[in-house]
Backbone as ProteinMPNN parsed JSONL, in Angstrom:
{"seq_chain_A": "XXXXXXXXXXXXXXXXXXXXXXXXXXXXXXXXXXXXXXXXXXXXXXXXXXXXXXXXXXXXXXXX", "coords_chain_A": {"N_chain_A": [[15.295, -15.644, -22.461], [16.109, -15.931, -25.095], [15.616, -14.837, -28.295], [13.469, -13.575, -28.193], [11.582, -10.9, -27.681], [10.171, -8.009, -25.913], [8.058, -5.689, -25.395], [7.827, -2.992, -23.017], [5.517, -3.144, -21.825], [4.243, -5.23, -22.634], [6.265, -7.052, -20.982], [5.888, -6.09, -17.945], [3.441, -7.137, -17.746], [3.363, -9.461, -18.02], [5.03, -10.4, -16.098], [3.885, -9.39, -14.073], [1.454, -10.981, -13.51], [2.491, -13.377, -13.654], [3.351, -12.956, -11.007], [0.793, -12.457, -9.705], [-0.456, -15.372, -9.573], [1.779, -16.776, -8.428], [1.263, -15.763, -5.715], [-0.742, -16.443, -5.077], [-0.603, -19.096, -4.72], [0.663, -20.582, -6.37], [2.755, -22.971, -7.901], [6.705, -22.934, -8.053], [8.755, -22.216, -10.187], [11.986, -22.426, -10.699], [14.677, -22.083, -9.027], [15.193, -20.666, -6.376], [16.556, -18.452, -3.816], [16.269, -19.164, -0.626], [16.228, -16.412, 0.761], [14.35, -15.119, -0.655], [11.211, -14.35, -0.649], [9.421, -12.38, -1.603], [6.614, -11.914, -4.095], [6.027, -10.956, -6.418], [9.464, -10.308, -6.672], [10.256, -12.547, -7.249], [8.734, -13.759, -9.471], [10.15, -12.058, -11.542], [12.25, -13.237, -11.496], [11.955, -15.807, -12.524], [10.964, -14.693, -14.956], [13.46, -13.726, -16.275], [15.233, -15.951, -16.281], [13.592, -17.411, -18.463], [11.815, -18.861, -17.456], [9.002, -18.847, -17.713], [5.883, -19.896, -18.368], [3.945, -18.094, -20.544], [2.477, -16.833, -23.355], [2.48, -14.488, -25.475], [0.475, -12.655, -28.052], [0.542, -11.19, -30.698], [-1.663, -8.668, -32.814], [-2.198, -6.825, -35.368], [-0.59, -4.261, -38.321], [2.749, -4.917, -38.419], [3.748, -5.517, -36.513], [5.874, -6.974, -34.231]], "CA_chain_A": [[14.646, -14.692, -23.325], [16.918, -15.178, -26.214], [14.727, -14.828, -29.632], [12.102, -13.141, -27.812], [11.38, -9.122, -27.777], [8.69, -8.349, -25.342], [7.842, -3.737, -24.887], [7.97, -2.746, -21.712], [3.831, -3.365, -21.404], [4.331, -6.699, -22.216], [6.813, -7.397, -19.932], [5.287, -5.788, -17.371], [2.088, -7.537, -17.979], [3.464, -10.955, -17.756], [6.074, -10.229, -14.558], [2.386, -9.155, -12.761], [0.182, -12.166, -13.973], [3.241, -14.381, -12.828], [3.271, -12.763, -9.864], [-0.274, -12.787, -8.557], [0.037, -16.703, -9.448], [2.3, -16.662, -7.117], [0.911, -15.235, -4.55], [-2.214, -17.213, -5.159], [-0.455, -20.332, -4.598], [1.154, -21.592, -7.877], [4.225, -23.8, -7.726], [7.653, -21.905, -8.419], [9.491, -23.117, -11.537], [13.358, -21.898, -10.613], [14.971, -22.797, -7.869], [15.321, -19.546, -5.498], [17.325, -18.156, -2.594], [15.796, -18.324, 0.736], [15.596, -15.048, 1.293], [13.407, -14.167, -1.486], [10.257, -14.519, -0.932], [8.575, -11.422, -2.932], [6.465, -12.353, -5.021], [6.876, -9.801, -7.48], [11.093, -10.747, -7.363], [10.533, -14.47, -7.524], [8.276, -13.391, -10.671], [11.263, -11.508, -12.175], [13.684, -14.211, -11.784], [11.679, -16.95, -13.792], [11.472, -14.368, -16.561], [15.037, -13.762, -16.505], [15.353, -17.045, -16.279], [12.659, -17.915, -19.149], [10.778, -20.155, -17.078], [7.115, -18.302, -17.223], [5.132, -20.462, -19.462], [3.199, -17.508, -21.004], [2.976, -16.138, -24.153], [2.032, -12.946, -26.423], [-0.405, -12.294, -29.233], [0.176, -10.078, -30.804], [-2.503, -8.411, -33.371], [-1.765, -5.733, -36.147], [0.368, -4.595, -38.922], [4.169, -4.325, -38.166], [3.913, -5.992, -35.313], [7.273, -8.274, -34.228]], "C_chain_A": [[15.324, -14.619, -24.684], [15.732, -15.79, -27.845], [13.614, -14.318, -29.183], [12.323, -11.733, -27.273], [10.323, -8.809, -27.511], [8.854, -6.161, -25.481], [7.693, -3.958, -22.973], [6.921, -3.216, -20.733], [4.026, -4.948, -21.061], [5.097, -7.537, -21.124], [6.257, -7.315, -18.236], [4.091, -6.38, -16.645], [2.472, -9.268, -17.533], [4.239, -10.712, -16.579], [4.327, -10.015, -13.579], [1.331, -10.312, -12.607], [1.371, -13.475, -13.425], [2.759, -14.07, -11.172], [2.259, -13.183, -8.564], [-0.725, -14.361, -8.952], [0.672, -17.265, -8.834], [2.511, -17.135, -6.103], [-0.421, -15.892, -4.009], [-1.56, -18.763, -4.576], [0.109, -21.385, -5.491], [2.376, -22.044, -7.567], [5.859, -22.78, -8.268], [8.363, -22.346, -9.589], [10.81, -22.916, -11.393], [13.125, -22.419, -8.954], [15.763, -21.153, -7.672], [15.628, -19.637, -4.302], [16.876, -18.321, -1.432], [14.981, -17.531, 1.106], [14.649, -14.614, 0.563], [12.308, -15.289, -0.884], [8.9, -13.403, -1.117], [7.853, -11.984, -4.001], [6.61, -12.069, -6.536], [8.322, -10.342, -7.847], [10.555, -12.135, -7.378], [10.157, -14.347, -9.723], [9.544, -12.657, -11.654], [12.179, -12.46, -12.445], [13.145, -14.771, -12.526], [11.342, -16.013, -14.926], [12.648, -14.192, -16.68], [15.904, -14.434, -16.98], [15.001, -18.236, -17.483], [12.091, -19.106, -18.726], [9.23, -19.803, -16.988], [6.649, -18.885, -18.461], [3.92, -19.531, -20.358], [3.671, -16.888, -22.185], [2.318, -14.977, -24.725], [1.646, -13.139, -27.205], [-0.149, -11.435, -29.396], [-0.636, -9.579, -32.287], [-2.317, -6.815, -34.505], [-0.538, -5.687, -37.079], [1.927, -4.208, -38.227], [4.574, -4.87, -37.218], [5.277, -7.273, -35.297], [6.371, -9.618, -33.376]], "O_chain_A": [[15.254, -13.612, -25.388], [15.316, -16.906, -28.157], [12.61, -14.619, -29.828], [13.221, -11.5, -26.465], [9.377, -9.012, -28.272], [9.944, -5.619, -25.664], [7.519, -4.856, -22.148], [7.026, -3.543, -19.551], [4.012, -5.62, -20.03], [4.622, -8.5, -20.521], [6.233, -8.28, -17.473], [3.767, -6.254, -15.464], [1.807, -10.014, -16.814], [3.462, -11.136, -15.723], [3.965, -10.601, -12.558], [0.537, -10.443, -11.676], [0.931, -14.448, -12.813], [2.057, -14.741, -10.416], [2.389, -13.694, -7.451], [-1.778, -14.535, -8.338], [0.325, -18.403, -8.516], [3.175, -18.029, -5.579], [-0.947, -15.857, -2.896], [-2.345, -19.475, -3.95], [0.06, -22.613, -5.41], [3.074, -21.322, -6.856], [5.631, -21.814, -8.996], [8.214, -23.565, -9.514], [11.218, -23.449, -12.425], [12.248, -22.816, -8.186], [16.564, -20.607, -8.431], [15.24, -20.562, -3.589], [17.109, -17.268, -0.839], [13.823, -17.537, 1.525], [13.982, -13.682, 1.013], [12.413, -16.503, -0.708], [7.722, -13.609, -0.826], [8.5, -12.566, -4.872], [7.105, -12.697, -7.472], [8.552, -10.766, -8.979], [11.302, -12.564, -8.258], [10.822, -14.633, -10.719], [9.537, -13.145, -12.784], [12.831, -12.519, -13.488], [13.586, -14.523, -13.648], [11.431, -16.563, -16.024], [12.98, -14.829, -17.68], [16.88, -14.167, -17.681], [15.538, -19.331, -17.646], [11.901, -20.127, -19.386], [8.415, -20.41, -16.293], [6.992, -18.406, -19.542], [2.996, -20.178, -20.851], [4.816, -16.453, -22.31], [1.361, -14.605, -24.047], [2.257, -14.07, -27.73], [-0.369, -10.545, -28.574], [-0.147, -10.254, -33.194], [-2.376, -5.731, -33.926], [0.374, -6.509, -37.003], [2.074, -3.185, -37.558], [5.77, -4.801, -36.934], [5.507, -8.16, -36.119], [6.929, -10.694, -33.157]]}, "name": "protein", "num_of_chains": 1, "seq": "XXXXXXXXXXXXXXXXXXXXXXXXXXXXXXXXXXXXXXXXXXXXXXXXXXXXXXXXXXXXXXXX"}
């Protein structure tokens, strides 16, 4: 995540859209423990990680 400044929404928004990708059947991009298999935490780690290939628009003035 370094150079990148997401709000809480956004974050949020992409950790859930990883997620049910997932859960759907999508390939994992990080290499994870075992024990996890949440999809939700798996989703957390590859942002943590910056492995979620998604990005942000964002639209308006002021906006970062």
């Amino acid at each position: 995540m370094v150079g990148k400044r997401y709000s809480k929404y956004e974050k949020a928004r992409i950790i859930g859209a990883r997620a049910l990708q997932i859960s759907m059947g999508a390939p994992i991009l990080i290499d994870i423990p075992k024990d996890v298999v949440d999809p939700l935490r798996i989703a957390l780690l590859e942002f943590e990680n910056d492995a979620i290939p998604m990005t942000v628009t964002r639209k308006g003035k002021g906006l970062v």
